[in-house]
N, C-alpha and C positions, 0 to 999 in steps of 0.2 A: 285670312283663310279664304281661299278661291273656294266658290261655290258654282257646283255644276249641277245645271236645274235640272236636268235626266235624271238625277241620281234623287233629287227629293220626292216627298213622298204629296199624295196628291193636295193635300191642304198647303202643302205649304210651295207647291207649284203655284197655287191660287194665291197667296200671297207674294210671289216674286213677282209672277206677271201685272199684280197691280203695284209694284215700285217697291217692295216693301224692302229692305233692307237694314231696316235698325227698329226697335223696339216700336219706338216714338212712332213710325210709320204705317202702323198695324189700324186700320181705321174699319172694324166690320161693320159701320152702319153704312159705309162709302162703297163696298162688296155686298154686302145687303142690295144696295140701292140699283147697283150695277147688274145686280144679279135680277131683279126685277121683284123685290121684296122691300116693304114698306116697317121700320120699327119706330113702335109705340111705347112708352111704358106706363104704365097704369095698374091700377088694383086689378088683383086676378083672384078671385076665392079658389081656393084648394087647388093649387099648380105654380109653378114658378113661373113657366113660359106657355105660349101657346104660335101655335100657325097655324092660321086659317089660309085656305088655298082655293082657288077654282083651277087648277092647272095650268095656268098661266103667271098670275102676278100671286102675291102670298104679302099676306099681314102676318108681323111677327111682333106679338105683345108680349111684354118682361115684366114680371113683379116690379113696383114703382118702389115698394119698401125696403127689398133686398137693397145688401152693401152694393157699390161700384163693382168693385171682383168678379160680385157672384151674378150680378146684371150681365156681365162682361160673358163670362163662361156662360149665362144662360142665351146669350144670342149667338152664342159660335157654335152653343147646342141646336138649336133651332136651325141656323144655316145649316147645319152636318143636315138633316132631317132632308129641307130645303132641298135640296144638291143633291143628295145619294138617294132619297127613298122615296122615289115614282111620284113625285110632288105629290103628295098626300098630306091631311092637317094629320098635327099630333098636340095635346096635350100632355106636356113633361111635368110632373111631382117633383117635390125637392131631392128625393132618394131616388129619381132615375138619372138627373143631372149632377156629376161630380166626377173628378177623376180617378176619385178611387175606384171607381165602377168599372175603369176602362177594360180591365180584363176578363169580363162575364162575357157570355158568347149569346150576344142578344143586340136587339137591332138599336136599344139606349143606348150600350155598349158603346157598340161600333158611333155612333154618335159622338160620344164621352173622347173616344181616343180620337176622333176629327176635330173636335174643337179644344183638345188637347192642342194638337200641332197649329192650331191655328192661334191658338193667344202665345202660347210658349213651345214657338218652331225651333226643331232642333238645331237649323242654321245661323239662327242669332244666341241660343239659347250656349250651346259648347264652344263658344269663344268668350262667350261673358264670363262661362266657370273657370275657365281657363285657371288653374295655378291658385282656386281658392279651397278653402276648407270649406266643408260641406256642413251646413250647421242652421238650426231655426233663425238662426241672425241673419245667415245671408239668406232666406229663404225672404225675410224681410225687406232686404236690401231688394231679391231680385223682385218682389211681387210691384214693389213702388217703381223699379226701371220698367217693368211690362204691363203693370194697371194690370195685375190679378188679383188676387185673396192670395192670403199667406199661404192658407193650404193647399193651393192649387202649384203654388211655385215650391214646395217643401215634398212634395209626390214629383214633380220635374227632379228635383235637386236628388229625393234616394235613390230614384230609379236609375239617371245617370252616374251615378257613381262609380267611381272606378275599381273600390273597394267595398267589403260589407258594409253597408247602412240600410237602414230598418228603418219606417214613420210608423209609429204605433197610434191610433185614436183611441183615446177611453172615455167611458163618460164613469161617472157612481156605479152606474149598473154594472159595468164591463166594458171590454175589449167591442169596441167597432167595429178596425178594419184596419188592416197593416198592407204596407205595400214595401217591397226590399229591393236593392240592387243585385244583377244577377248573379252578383258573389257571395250575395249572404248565403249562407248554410240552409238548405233544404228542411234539416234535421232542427232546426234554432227555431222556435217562435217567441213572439212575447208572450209573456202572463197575460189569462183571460180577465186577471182583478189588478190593480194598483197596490205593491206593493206598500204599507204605511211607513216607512223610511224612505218615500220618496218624493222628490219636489214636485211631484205630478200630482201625488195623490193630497198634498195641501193645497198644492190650485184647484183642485177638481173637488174635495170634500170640506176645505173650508174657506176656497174665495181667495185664498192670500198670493195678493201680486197679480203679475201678468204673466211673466218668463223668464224662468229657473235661468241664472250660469251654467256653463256647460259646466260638467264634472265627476271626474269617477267616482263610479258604483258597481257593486258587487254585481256579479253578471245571476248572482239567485234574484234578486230583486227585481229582473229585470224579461230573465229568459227560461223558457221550458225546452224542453224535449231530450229525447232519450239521448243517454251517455253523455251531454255535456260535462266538460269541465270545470271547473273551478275558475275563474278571469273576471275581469273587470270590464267594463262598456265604460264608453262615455256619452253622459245621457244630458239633453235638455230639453226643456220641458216650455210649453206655453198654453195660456188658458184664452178659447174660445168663446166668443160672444155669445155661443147658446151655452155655455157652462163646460163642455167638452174640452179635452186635455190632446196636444198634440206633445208627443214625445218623439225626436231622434236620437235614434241608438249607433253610436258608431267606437272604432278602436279610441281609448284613452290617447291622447298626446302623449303622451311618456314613452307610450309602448311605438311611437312609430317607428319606420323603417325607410326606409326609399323604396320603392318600387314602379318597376316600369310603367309606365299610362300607353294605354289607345290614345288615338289623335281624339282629342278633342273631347275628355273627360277628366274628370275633376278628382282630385284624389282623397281620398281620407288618409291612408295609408297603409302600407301590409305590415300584418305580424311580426315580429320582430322573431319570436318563439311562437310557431302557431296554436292555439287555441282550443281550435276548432276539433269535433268529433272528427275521428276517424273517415267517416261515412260522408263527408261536405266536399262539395263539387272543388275540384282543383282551379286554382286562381289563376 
């Protein structure tokens, strides 16, 4: 795929001009460094990250105890900061840093979706999906080619989607935080509880395993909203280190179809017989 640096977006202009061209080549302590930013990692009470700044040079400290992934997302968090916001220190919480956040209209926000493009740039990111199904497995596959967290590459993977798919978070208590591809249905959300017929809700309420097989399941177990019908999802499921349930929701294999692709998106596949309310965006 020929890539034209005009057309990318500014993080990931910031990565081409330092060479970056494949996964492997992503090095933000080396942009850091370039940029005139020193990272540390070390115990930090109550915050994941921090940058301290005089306006000029900036120290940028990373919880020493987080995974790799989330060390990784917290310094692409930090540079966003770094870079766009009047060189100023911030102290970032664990619930300000994540990608699910990307879409609140706040200055973490806007952060979140910069260092979004920055570990998983859309220009290495839609030739890798190239021709895969879209699933917590390859979410797996893609987190270890880009040294992210699972979940960080599993919110890359629904959102590019070329079809409906849904990442649902649950913990015991409830529904987290979902994020869809622009096909999903407006009208569709998930369940705010775990349904108990589902493999989410034994990983999440009694421990058991790591990550469901993909597999169909009744679309009540799964989806709410007004006038749904009756259908099936195919769901899988994976249990996170803090005890939290990621689930993807996308069409059953059975039910696929062929359906055209945009350049450079990953398919799950369209309805065969559509589904879908009345009321849900045209495909």
């Amino acid at each position: 795929m020929t890539t034209l640096p005009d057309l990318l977006s500014p993080p990931e202009r910031l990565l081409w001009i330092h060479g970056c061209r494949r996964p492997e080549h992503i090095d933000l302590e080396g942009i850091a460094c370039d940029r005139g930013a020193r990272v540390v990692y070390r115990r930090l009470d109550g915050c994941a990250a921090r940058l301290l700044t005089d306006g000029e040079q900036a120290i940028i400290s990373i919880q020493a105890s987080d995974s790799k992934g989330r060390q990784r997302f917290s310094l692409a968090h930090e540079l966003a900061h770094w870079i766009n916001d009047v060189r100023r220190g911030f102290s970032c919480f664990g619930d300000d840093i994540g990608p699910q956040n990307a879409e609140a209209a706040s200055v973490e926000a806007a952060a979140n979706e910069f260092s979004s493009q920055l570990i998983l740039p859309d220009y290495m990111v839609a030739p890798w999906m190239r021709g895969r199904h879209v699933s917590l497995g390859l979410a797996v596959e893609m987190s270890a080619a880009f040294r992210t967290s699972v979940t960080a590459a599993a919110i890359k993977l629904a959102r590019r989607a070329a079809s409906g798919a849904c990442l649902v978070c649950h913990s015991t208590q409830g529904r987290r935080w979902f994020v869809r591809s622009s096909t999903w249905p407006r009208g569709l959300y998930p369940r705010m509880r775990l349904h108990p017929d589902t493999a989410a809700f034994h990983l999440a309420v009694k421990g058991a395993g790591s990550m469901s097989n993909a597999r169909s399941s009744p679309g009540a177990h799964w989806l709410s909203g007004a006038g749904f019908p009756a259908m099936t999802v195919e769901s899988q499921s994976m249990r996170l280190p803090d005890g939290a349930v990621l689930t993807m929701l996308a069409q059953p294999v059975a039910a696929r179809a062929p359906t055209p692709r945009r350049h450079g998106e990953c398919a799950i596949g369209a309805w065969a017989a559509s589904p879908w309310p009345s009321h849900a965006p045209a495909r």
